[in-house]
N, C-alpha and C positions, 0 to 999 in steps of 0.2 A: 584544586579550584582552578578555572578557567584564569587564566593571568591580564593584566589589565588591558592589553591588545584586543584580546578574546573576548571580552566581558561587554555584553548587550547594555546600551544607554539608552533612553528615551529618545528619539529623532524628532516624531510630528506627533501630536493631540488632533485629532477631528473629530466633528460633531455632523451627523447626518439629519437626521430628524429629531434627535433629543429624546428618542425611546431606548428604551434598553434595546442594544444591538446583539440577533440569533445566529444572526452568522453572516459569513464573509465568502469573497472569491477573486482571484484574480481574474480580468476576459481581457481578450483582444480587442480592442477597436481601431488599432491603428500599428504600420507595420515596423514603424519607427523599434528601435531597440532601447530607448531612452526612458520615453514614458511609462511608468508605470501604470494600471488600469482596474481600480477596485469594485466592487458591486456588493454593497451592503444592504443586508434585509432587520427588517426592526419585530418588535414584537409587535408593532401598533398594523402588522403588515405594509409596511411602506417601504418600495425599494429607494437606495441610492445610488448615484452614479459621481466616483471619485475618485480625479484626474492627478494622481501625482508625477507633477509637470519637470523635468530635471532643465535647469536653467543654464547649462552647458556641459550638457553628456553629449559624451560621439559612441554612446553602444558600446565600451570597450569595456566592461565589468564594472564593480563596485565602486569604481572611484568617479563616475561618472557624473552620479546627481550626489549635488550638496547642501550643505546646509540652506541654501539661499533658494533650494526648491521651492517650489508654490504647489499648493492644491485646488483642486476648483472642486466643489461640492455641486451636483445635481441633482433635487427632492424629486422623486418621481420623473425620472425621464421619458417614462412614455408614456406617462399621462392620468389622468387621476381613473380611466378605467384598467390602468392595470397595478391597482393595488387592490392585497389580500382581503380574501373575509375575517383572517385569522393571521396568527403569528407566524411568519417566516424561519422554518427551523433549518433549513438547505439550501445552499447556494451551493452552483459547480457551474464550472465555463467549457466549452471546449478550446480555448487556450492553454488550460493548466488544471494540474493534477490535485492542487490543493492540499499537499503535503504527502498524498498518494501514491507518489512516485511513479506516475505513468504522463507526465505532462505530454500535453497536445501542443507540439510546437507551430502550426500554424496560425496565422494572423491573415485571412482575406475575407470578403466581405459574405461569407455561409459560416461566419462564426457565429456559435449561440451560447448561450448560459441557463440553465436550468433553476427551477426554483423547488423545494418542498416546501407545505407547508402542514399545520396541521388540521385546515380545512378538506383535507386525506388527497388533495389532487399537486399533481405536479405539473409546471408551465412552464414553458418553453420561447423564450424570450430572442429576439435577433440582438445582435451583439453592441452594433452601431446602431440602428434606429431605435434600440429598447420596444419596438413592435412587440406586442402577444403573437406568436405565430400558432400558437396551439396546445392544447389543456389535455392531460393525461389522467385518465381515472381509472378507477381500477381497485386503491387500496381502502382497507374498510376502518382505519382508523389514522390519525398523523404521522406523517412522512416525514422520518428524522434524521436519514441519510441518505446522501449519493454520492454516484462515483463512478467511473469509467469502465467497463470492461474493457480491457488490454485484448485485441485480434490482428494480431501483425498481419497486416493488408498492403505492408509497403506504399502506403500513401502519403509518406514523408511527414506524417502527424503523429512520430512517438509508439506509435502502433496502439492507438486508439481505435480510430476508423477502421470501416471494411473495404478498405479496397478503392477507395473515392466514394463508396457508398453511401455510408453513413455511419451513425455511432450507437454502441450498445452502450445503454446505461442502467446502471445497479441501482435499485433502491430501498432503503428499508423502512421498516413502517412499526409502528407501536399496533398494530391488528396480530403481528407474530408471524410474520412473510417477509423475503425481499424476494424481487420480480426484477425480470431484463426487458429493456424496452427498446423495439428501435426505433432508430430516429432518422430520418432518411439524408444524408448529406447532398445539396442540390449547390453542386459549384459555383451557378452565378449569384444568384440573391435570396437568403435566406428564407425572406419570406415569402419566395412561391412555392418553396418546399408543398412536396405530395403529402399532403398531414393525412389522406386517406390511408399508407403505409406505416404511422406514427400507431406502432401499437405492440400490445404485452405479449413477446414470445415466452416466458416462463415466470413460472411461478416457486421459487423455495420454501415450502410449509412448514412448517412443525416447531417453531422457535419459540421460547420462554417470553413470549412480550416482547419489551422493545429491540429493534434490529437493528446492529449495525453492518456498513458494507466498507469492504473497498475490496479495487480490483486487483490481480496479479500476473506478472508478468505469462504470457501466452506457449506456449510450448513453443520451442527452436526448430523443431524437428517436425509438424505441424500446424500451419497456420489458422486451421481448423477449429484449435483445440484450444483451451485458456482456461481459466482458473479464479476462484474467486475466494475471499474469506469473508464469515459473517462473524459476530457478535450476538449474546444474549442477555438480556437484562435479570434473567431468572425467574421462579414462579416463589409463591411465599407457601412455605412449607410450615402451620407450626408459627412457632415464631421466628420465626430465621426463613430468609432467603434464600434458595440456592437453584441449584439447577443452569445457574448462568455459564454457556458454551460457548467456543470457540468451533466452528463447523469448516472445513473446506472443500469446496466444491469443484468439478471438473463439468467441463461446458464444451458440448461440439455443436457447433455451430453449420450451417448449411455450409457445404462446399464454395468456395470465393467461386469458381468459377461455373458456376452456373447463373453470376449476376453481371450481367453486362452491363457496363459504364451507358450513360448515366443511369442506369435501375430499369432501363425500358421493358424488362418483360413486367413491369409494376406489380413485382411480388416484393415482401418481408421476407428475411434469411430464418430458419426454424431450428429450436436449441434444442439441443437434449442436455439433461440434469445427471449429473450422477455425486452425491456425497460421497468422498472419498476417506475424510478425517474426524472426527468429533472427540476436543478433548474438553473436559468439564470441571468445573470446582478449583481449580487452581490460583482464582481467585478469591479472595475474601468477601466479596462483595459483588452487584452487579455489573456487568462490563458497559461502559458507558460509549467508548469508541474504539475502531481501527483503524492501524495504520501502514502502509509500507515503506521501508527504507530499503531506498534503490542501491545503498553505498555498499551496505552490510547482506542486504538479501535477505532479510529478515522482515516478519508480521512484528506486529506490536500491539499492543492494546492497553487502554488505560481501568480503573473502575473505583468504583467507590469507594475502596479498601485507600484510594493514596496509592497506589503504586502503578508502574507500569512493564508488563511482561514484554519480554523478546522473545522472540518466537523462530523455531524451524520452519519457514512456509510452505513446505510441504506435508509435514507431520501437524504442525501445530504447538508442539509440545514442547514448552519453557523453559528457555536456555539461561537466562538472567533475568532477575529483577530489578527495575529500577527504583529507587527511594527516597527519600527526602525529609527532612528535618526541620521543623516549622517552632522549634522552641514548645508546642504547647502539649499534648496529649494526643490523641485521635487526630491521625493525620487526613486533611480534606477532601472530602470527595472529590475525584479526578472528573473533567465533562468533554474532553476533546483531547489527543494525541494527534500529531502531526512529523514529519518527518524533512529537515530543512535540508537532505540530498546531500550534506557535505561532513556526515557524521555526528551534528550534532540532530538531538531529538528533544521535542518541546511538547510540552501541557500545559493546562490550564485548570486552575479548581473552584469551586464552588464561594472559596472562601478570599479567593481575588488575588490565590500564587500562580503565579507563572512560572516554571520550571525548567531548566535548560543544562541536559546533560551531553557531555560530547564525547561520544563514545571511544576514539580513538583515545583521547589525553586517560578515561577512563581504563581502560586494559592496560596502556603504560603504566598505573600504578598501583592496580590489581585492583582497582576497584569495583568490582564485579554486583557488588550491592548495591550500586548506588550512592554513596553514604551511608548505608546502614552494616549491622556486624562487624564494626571495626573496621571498613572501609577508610586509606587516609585519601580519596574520592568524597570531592563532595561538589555538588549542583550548583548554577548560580541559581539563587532564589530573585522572583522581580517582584515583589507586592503590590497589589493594585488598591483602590479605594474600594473597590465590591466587584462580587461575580465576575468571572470570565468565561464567554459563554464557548468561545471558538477562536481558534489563533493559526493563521495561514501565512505558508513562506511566501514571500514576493518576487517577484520576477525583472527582469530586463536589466533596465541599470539599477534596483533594488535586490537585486539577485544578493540573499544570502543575510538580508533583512529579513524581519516576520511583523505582523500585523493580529491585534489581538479585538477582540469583538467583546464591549464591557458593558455590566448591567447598568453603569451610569449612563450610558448614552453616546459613550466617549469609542472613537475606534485610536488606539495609540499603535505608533511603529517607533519598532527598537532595532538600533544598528549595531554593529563594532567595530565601524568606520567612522574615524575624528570627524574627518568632514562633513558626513551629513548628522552627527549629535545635535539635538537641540541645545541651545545658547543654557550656561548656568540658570537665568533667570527662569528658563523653562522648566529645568529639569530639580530646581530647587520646589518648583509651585508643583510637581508632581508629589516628591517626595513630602511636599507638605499634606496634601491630599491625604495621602497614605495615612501621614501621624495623625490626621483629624480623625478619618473614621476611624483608628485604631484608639483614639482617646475617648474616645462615646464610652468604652467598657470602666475608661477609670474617673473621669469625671462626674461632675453633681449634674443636676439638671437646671435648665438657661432660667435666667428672668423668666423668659415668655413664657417656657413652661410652666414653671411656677405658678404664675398669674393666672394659669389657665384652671390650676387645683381647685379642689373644694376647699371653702374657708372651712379653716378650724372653726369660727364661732359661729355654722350652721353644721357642724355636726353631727345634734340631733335629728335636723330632718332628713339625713342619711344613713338611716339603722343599716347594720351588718346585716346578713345574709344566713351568717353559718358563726359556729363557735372557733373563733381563730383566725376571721378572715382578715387580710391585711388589705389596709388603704392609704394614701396617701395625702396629705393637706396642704393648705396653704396657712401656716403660721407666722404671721409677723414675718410676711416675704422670705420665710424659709420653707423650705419642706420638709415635712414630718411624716413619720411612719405611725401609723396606730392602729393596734390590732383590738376586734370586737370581740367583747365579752357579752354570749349568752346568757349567764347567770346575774349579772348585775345592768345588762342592757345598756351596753354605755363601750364608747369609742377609749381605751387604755394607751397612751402614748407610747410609742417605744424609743424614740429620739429619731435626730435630723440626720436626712437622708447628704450623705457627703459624698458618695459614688455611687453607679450605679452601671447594671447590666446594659450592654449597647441595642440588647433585646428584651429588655425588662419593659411589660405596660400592663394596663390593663384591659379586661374585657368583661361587660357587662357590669362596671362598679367593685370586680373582685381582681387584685392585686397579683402577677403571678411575675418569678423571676424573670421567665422567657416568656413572649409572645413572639408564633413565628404566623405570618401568610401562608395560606393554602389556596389553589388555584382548582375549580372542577369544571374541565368544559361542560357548555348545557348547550341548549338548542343551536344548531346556526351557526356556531364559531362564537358565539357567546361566551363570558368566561362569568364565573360564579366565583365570592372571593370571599372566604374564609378564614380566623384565626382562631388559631387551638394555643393555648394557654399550659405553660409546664412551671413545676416548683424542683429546685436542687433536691434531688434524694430520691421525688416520686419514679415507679414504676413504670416507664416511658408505654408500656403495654395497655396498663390502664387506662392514663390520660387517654392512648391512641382509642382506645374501647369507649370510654365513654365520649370523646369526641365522634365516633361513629353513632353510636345510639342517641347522642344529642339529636346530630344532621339527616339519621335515617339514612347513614351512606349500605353502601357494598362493603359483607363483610370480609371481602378480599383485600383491601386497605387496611386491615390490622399492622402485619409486617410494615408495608409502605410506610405508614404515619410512622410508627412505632422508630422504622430506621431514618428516616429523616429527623427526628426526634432527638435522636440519641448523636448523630452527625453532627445536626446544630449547636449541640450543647457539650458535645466532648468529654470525654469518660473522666477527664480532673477538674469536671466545675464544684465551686467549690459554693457556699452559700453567700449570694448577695442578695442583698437587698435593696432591690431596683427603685428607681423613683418613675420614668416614666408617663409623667403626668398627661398627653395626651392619646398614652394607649404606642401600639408597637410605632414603632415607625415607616414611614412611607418606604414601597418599593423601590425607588430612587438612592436611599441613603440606608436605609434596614437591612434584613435578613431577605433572600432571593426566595421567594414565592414557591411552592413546593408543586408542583400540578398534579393532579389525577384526572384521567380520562377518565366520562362517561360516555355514552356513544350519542354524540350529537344527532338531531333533528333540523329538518330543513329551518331557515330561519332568514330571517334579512335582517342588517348591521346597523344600531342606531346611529347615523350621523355625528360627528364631533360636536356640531352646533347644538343638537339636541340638546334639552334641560334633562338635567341629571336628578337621582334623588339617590337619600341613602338607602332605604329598603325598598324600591322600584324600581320596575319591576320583576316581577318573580322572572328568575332566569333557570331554566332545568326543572328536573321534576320530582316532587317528591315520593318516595317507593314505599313499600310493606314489605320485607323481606326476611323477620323473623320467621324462625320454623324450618328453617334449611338446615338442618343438621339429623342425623340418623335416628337419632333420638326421638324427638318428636316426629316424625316422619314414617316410625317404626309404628308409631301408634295411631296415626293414621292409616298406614297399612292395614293395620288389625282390623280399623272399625270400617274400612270397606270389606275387608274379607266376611266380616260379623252382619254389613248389611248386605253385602252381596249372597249371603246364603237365604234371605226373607224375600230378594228378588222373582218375581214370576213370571211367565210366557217368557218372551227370547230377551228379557231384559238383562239379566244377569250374565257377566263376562263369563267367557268360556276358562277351561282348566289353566288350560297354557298363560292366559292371562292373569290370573291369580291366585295358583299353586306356589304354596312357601320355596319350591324349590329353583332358583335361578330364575323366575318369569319376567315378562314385560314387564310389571306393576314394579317386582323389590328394584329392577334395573335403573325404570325410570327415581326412585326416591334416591339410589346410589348417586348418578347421575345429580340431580338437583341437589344434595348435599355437599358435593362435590364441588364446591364452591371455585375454588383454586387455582380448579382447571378446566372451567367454560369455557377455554379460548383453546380446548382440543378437544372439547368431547361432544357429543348430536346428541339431539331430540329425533327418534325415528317418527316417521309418516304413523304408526300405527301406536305408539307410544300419545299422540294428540287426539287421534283415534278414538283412544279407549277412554281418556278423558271426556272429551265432546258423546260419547256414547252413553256414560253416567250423565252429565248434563242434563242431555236431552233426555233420558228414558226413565231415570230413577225417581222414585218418589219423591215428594217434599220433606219429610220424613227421612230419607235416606241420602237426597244427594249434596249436603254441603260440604263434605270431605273430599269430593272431586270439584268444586270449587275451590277447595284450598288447595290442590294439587296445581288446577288453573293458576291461582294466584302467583305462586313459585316460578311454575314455568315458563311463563311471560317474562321474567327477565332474564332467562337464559339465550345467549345471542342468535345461537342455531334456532331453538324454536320461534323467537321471534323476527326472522327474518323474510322478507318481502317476498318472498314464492311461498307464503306461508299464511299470507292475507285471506285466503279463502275463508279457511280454518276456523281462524281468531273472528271473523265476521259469523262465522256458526256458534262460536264459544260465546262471543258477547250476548247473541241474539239470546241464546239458552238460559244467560244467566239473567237478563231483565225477564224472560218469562216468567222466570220461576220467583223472582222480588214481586212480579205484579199479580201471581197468584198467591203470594204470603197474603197481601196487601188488601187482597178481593175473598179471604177465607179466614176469617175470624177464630177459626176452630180451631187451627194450627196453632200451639200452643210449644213451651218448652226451647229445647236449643235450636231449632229448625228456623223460630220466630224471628231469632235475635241474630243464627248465623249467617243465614240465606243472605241476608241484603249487607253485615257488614262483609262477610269474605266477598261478597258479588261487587262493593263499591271499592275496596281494598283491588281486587282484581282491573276494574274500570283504570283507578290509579296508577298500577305498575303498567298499564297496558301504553301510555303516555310514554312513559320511561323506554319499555322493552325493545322494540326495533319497529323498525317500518313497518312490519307485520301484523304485529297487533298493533300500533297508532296507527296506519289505515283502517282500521277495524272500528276502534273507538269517536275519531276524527269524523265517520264516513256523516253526513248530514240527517240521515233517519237514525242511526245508533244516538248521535249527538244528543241528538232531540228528546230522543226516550232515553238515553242517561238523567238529560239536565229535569225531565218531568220525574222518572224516578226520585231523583238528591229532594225535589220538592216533597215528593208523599212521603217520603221517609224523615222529613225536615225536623220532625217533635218528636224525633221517636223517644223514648224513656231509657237506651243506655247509650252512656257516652265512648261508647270504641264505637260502633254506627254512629256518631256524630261528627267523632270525629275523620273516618273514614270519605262519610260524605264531602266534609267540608272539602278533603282534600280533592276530590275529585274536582268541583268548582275548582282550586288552586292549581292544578296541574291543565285544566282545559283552560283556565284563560291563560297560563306561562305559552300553551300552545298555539291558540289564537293571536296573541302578542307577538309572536316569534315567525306566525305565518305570516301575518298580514301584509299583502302590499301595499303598496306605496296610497294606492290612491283608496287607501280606505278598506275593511274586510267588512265582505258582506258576508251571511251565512244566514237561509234560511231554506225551510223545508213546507212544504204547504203554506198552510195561513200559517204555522208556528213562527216567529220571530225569537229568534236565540236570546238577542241582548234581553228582551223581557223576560223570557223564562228564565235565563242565571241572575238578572235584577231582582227578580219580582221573588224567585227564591233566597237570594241572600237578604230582603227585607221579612220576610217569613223566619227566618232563622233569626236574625236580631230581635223581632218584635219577642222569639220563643222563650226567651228568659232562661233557658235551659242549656246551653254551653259553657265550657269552662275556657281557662284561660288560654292552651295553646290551641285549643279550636279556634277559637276569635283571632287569637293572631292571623292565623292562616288566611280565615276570612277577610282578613282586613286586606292581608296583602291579592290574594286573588282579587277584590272588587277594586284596589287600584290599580294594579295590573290589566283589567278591563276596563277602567275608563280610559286606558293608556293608548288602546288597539288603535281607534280613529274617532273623529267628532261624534258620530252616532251613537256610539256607548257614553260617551261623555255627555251628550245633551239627555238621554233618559236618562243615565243617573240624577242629573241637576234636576229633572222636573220631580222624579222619585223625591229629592231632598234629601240622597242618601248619605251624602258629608255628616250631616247632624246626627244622625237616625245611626251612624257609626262611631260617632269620638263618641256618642253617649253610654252606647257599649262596649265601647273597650275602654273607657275613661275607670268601670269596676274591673276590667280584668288587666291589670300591672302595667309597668312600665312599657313592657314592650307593644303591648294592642296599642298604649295612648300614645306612641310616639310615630309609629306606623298610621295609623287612624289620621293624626294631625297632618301626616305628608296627602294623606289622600282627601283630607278637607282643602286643601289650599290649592289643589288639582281642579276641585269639582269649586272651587269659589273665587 
């Protein structure tokens, strides 16, 4: 154990903006050795600027600044336009390496700081003025790392820079890439920097999801030449995760001396790639971060497993592990590794430990493990109150300090220097902190919650659900447990709720041990917020299953849920019986939000000010994605090969394309089944091809099996991708012709009748979803038009999967008109058609039909208030419609959820 000299104390508590803080950075602003210089990013996207000021340091190491230090907090230093669309998940300076081990020791006025975020762009910030100097684009999904390539350029900056050039920076992205970019270093003021030069010389492909980077030290013997490692987060296999790598890469870089100080021939330097190393699975889990320790020479990396590997940095391949002991069962998922350059190494985990092993004290006594296998090594553990999201060493006269990024809001620095510890008082109200949220797991629930229960003597007008469901009440200001009996129809007491899970709530009126947040971007940097509901014993696979068929998610979120699932709750949860009474608890003080990426849509950011609602509006979009599997898929195959033989003149595919033996046709269904791995495999040009060829050429009678092929393919990434707009503009066209010939021909009878328009409005739907490609297609103003007339003629149709289809389609175009609209209002019209009228005038058609059930209505409800949301124009025809009324009256028959949605969008329109 680190001895009490050693041993990290609380020093300072800050608050930046009071969001959960994504991450941290040390920058240069100034050349003093004293001041320390922070830059915190929030999730709410809002940067900080945070000045720890030492109140009589002279530069001379750690004993410089002390207790009596001050902080100055700065929200937004450059101004309310440069904050994010989205949550800030990367900070880096070129002051410091950020635990990377390659710090940039310069401090003059072409200092900058980088930002990721998961809006997919990186920005580029001047040091001192906080200026935007310039916005990096490139990646196709959130930007969750960065970090320095090391090019020893002798330019007295650590051997970051090229030469006085500039700086390569690594970046990794949840798209499954990290990319080099340069940046051009302009000696006198950052921001006249050449941003025309600021751009992507390489690209790293093939990685399992999320990426991590950091840089490594540059070859000695070539300054040419350098080195990088990534991280992978894994692909879900099954139900288990793996595939998660370690990769190392080798980087030649243009020759230094073909670049003349300052840059004047105004070229970028040009990398070549070569993978050198790939070691895999040596984790338990997915790797979350990397890191370099300059002391030892060694890569590092943390992951979900709890543990943190050391690494050969040139091989890759794992020399020790490091471990830790948390008293409970399932050790926490790890979310950042860092390395503090003086042998000690630190993380941070999901569940608010902070870890601190030091590697020298560890070898002296063979503790090789960690703490684990009978190691007598063991870690200082530091508990936090929730989440730690990133934890970075400090610099100057804080040299040998670290700074931790917490989902309270709070950024805390820990010393193992007397003089700068915060005062008992401080470090008592920390540790109090801690024992609070640690006692949510074993206390009852408050007064207030309480009060907040349903009264035990209304009961009755709270029937169960289901046989067995458990609920909670308010009895004579206690709370009580009582489970629903089926058979006698009546609430059975089980007795008073005296502890309870710190994640125990409910959802939707049904009682479950855990409730955890789930986070899905949707349009725009929008976030869509979720809770999935677990009981002690259940099958974490199923909850996660049937939370996907609930949401209509991607069935590539199996594993995901499924492992976050089982992380949260820990493999010795034992059965409680939670009280909970207002449902999980907030992000602030609950369990950390779990996210899944969908691949967001252009969108603008509602204002703070904005009025808020609870189910408005619709954010993201809803999908059709059943039938991806070989299975059914296999029988689709058949019954085009069955109709493609009745095909005449040149309508029917040629051999090659639908011969059982290897063709386009079984390629593409493999492909589409293939759920797992869309984030490596294409759709070919002739593969859309041959669909749009059925479309257009096959009978009514024969072609709705290539509209169900359509339907699928649309949310595969490759096919729906924006050089692909053509295409999806022919695909849409083809399938409203063939709904307006059902429509216009009577005689069509059978499954053609009924399949033609739902697989056609099912397809319109994922096309929202799918990629720029096809939402350019759908979106374009004549498609719009003939969609929203289409949803009307088919408005009464007589079965409810085409109704419910339709509806969704209205749901998913107004989440998308919502999400476009600018500021001063969306207009959208094509001819005489007026849009707000034809989606008004159709969802009053649909209400008056008496023919919907009850999750169609939902829908409906939430699509027309999501539309009166766009701008005043939709809102004043609805009011003249009188469609408030004309809606709580229909959803007032179809359950809770239509009347409670319904009543947010009466008090909108009234």
């Amino acid at each position: 154990m680190l001895n009490d000299k050693k041993r990290y104390e609380l020093s300072q508590s800050l608050v930046s903006d009071g969001e959960s803080v994504r991450a941290l950075a040390c920058t240069d602003t100034t050349t003093t050795t004293t001041d320390c210089h922070l830059m915190s990013g929030s999730e709410g996207g809002i940067l900080a600027s945070i000045s720890l000021n030492s109140s009589n340091g002279n530069g001379n190491g750690n004993d410089t600044a002390t207790a009596t230090a001050t902080a100055t907090v700065s929200i937004q230093p450059g101004g309310e336009g440069t904050r994010h669309g989205h949550q800030i998940t990367a900070l880096l300076a070129s002051g410091n390496g950020n635990g990377n081990g390659n710090a940039d020791g310069d401090a003059d006025s072409s200092s900058i700081y980088v930002t990721g975020s998961k809006d997919k762009l990186i920005r580029i910030f001047h040091s001192t003025t906080h200026a935007l100097i310039h916005t990096l684009e490139g990646h196709d999904n959130a930007v969750t790392s960065l970090s320095w390539l090391p090019c020893g350029g002798g330019d007295g900056d650590g051997g970051i820079g090229i030469g006085g050039h500039g700086w390569i920076l690594i970046s990794g992205s949840w798209d499954g890439t990290a990319k080099l970019w340069y940046i051009p270093h302009t000696v006198t003021v950052a921001t006249s920097m050449d941003t025309a030069l600021c751009r992507c010389i390489a690209t790293l492909p093939g990685h399992e999801n999320t990426v991590s980077v950091v840089g490594l030290p540059s070859d000695p013997s070539n300054s040419n030449i350098t080195r990088l490692a990534t991280g992978s987060a894994g692909i879900a296999q099954g139900n288990v995760i793996s595939e998660h790598k370690i990769r190392l890469w080798e980087i030649t870089l243009t020759p230094l001396t073909t670049l003349t100080p300052p840059n004047n021939n105004k070229s970028a330097p040009t990398a070549s790639v070569q993978l050198k190393n790939t070691v895999g699975n040596d984790h338990n889990g997915p790797i979350r971060g990397v890191a370099y320790d300059a002391l030892s020479s060694m890569l590092l990396s943390c992951s979900n497993d709890g543990t943190v590997k050391v690494r050969d940095a040139h091989s890759g391949e794992a020399i020790a592990t490091l471990s830790f002991h948390t008293g409970g069962g399932q050790p926490p998922m790890l979310l950042h590794v860092a390395s503090m350059g003086d042998g000690n190494v630190i993380a941070c985990a999901e569940d608010g430990t902070v870890v601190v092993w030091n590697m020298v004290e560890m070898n002296q006594v063979g503790g090789g493990g960690g703490g684990g296998g009978g190691s007598s090594y063991k870690p200082q553990v530091i508990p936090h109150p929730n989440t730690v999201w990133k934890i970075i060493p400090l610099d100057k006269a804080y040299a040998g300090d670290f700074a931790t990024a917490c989902h309270d809001g709070m950024i805390r620095i820990f010393t193992t220097n007397s003089t700068r510890m915060a005062s008992d008082a401080d470090r008592a109200a920390f540790a109090s902190a801690v024992e609070a949220a640690k006692a949510k797991s074993s206390t009852g629930p408050s007064a207030e919650e309480i009060a907040g229960l349903p009264k035990w003597e209304m009961n009755t007008t709270n029937p169960g659900k289901s046989e067995g469901q458990v609920m909670v009440f308010n009895k004579n200001r206690k709370a009580i447990a009582a489970q629903w009996s089926a058979a006698s129809r009546a609430w059975i007491e089980v007795g008073e709720v005296t502890g309870r899970n710190e994640n125990a709530g409910t959802i939707d009126g049904v009682q479950y041990d855990h409730v955890f947040p789930i986070e899905m971007d949707a349009a725009g940097g929008a976030v869509q917020k979720f809770q999935i509901g677990y009981n002690n014993g259940d099958n974490p696979f199923n909850t996660a299953q049937t939370f996907i068929d609930t949401h209509m998610l991607d069935q590539g979120f199996l594993s995901q849920i499924a492992d976050y699932i089982q992380n949260r709750v820990g493999a010795d949860a034992g059965p409680t019986l939670g009280a909970g009474a207002a449902g999980a608890t907030s992000s602030a003080s609950g369990p950390t939000p779990m996210d899944l990426d969908l691949e967001p849509s252009t969108s603008t950011t509602m204002t703070s000010s904005a009025k808020t609602y609870q189910h408005l509006p619709m954010k993201g979009y809803r999908k059709f994605e059943t039938g991806a599997d070989m299975k059914i898929l296999a029988k689709v195959c058949g019954k085009i090969r069955e109709f493609n033989s009745s095909a005449i003149d040149n309508n029917n595919l040629s051999p090659s394309e639908i011969s059982s033996d290897g063709n386009v046709l079984d390629s593409l269904c493999q492909t589409i089944a293939t759920t797992n791995r869309y984030h490596a495999t294409s759709i070919s040009d002739m593969e859309l091809a041959i669909i749009l060829k059925m479309m257009k050429d096959w009978s009514l009678e024969h072609v709705f099996p290539s509209i169900d092929l359509a339907r699928l393919v649309s949310l595969h990434p490759d096919a729906a991708k924006s050089s692909r707009s053509a295409v999806w503009n022919s695909i849409i066209h083809a399938a409203l012709d063939r709904c307006d010939a059902i429509s216009a021909n009577s005689s069509i009878q059978g499954a053609p009748k009924t399949a033609i328009p739902m697989l056609s409005f099912r397809l319109f739907a994922n096309c929202f979803h799918g990629g720029m490609g096809t939402q350019s297609a759908v979106v374009d103003a004549t498609n719009m038009t003939r969609i929203l007339k289409c949803v009307d003629e088919y408005a009464t149709s007589g079965n409810k999967n085409v109704r419910l289809a339709l509806v969704t389609v209205l749901l998913n175009a107004a989440s998308f008109m919502k999400a476009s609209a600018p500021a001063g209002g969306y207009q959208y019209n094509s001819g005489t058609d007026n849009l707000p009228d034809l989606f008004l005038i159709t969802v009053g058609n649909i209400c008056g039909s008496g023919l919907y059930e009850a999750e169609a209505i939902a829908r409906l409800v939430v699509a027309l208030g999501t539309a009166v949301l766009i701008d005043g124009t939709w809102l004043a025809k609805a009011k003249a419609l009188n469609m408030g009324s004309m809606l709580q009256h229909v959803a007032d028959q179809h359950g809770e959820k239509a009347r409670a949605i319904a009543t947010e969008v009466r008090s909108i329109l009234e």
